[in-house]
N, C-alpha and C positions, 0 to 999 in steps of 0.2 A: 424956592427949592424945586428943584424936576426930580423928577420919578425915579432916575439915576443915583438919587445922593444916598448916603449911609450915613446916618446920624448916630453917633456915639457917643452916650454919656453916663459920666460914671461919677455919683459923688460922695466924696469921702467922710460928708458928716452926716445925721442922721438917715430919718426914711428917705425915700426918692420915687413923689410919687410920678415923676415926670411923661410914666406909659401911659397910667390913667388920663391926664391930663391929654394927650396927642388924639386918644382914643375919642374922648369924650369932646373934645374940644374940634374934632371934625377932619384932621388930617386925610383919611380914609373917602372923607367927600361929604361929610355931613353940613347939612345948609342952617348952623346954628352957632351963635357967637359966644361966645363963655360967661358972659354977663346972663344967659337963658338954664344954665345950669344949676341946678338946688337941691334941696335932700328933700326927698316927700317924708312927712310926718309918718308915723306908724299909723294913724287916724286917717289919715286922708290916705294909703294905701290901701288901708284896711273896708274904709265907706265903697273902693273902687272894685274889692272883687263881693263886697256884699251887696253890688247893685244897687247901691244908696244915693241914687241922683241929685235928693234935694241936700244931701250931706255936701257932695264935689262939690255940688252949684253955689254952695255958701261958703266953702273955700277958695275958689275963685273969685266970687262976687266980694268977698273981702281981700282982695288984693293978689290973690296967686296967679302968675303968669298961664294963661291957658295953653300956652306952647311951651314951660318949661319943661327941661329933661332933667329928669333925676341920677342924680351925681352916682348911684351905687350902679344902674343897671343903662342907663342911658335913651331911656325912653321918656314919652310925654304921659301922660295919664289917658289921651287916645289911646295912643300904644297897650297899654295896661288893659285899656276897655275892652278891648278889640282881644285883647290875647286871653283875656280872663272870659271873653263871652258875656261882658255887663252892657245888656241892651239899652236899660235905661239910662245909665253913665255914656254910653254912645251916643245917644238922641241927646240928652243934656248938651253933650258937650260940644256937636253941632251947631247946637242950638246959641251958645257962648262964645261961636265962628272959631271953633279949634280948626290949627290949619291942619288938614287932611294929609296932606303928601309930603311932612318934614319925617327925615329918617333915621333910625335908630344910628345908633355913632359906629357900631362895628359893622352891624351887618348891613347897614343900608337896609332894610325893608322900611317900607312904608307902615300903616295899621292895615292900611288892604292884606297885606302880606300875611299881617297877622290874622286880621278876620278869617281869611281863605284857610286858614291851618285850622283857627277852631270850629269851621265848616267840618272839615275833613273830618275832624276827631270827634264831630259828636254823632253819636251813635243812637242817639234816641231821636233824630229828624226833627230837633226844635224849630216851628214854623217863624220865632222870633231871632235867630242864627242867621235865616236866611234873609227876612227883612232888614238885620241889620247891615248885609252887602248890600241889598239894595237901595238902604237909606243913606250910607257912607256914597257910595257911587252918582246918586241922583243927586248931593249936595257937595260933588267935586271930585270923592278921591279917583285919583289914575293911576293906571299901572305902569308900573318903570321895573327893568332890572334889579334886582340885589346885587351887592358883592358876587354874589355866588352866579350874576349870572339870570337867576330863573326868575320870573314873571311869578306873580299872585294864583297862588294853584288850589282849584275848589277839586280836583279832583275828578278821577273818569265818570264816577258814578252821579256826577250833581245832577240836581232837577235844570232842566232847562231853563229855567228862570235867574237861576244864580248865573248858569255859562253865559248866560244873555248878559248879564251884569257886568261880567268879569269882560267878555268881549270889547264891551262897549268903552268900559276904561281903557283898557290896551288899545283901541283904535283912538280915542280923547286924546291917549299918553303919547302916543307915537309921534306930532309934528312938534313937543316940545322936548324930546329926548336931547338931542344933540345940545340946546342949549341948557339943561341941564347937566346933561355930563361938563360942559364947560363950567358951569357954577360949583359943581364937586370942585373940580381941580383948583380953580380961583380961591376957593373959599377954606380947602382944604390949605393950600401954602398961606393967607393970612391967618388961619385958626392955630397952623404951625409955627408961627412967627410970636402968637399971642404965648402959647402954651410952652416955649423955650425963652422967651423973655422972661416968662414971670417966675419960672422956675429958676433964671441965671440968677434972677431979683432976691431971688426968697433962701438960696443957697449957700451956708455959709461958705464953702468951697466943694469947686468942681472942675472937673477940665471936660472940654468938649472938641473931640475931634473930628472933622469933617472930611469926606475923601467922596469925591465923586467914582461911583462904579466903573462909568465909561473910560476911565483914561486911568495909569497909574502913575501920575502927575498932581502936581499943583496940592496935597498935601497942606492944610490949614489947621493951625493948634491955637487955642485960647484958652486963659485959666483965669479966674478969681479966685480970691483968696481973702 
């Protein structure tokens, strides 16, 4: 599918969760295959913003994918750590080789993205806030674009050591940008292929029309029933 197409579907029997699915499933550019997707426990959500390291690490080490994304919000439990400010669930989960630079399914941020926000927000200068950009940083993550565009922002006021951090991934991130954007797009039209298959599979009827934007031609209709 190119960037051109307008996917329209509409089905006529129960729910339809087929947005979620496009969302989550990577359309947008997420570098994650839909077998990686699962619902975090209320437990193992709950162990990540109460800093409970040896809690995650015993979820994992029993079988939990350390790079899945959870089905409600579409992040990994990095993502979690990083946004929640759970240093010790950070360093864990490092330590368990969480991949660093896999990105949320709407927004495309990384956890860097997130860590650099809960920089911003805390207001009482936790010297463990900032160690943890530097410990994500030193064991890989880089900085890339969002959706939106903007790079991992610690903000005007940071100590010199965080902008040193942040620099250093942006400069890392830079020679592999462009084949990352091509992995978005790649990955994003098989994630799309995955997430409209299974939904054509799982529906008891639905019609799906397809019209490319660029042209008011060639007009494609398909229906099960």
């Amino acid at each position: 599918w190119s960037s051109g197409d307008f996917v329209f579907l509409v089905s006529t029997f129960g729910s339809c969760k087929f947005e979620k699915l496009l969302k989550l499933g990577g359309v947008g550019g997420n570098l994650v295959s839909m077998s990686e997707i699962i619902t975090f426990s209320n437990a193992f959500v709950k162990a990540i913003k109460e800093d409970d390291a040896d809690e995650v690490t015993r979820v994992i080490n029993n079988g939990q994918n350390v790079n899945a994304f959870n089905q409600d919000d579409g992040m990994t439990a990095m993502h979690k750590a990083c946004k929640m400010g759970a240093t010790k669930v950070v360093t864990a989960l490092i330590g368990l080789k969480a991949d660093l630079n896999l990105e949320m399914a709407e927004s495309l941020e990384t956890c860097l993205h997130l860590a650099a926000l809960t920089y911003r927000d805390d207001t009482e200068g936790k010297m463990e806030v900032e160690d943890m950009i530097s410990e994500l940083v030193k064991a890989g993550a880089l900085a890339f674009p969002a959706r939106s565009g903007k790079l991992p922002d610690v903000g005007d006021d940071a100590v010199t050591a965080v902008e040193k951090c942040i620099t250093e991934a942006e400069r890392k991130g830079r020679p592999q940008l462009a084949e990352r954007l091509k992995v978005r797009k790649e990955r994003g039209q098989e994630a799309f292929q995955k997430a409209f298959t299974k939904h054509i599979n799982n529906a008891s009827a639905c019609a799906v029309v397809v019209c490319d934007s660029a042209s008011t031609e060639g007009y494609q209709y398909g229906s099960r029933s």
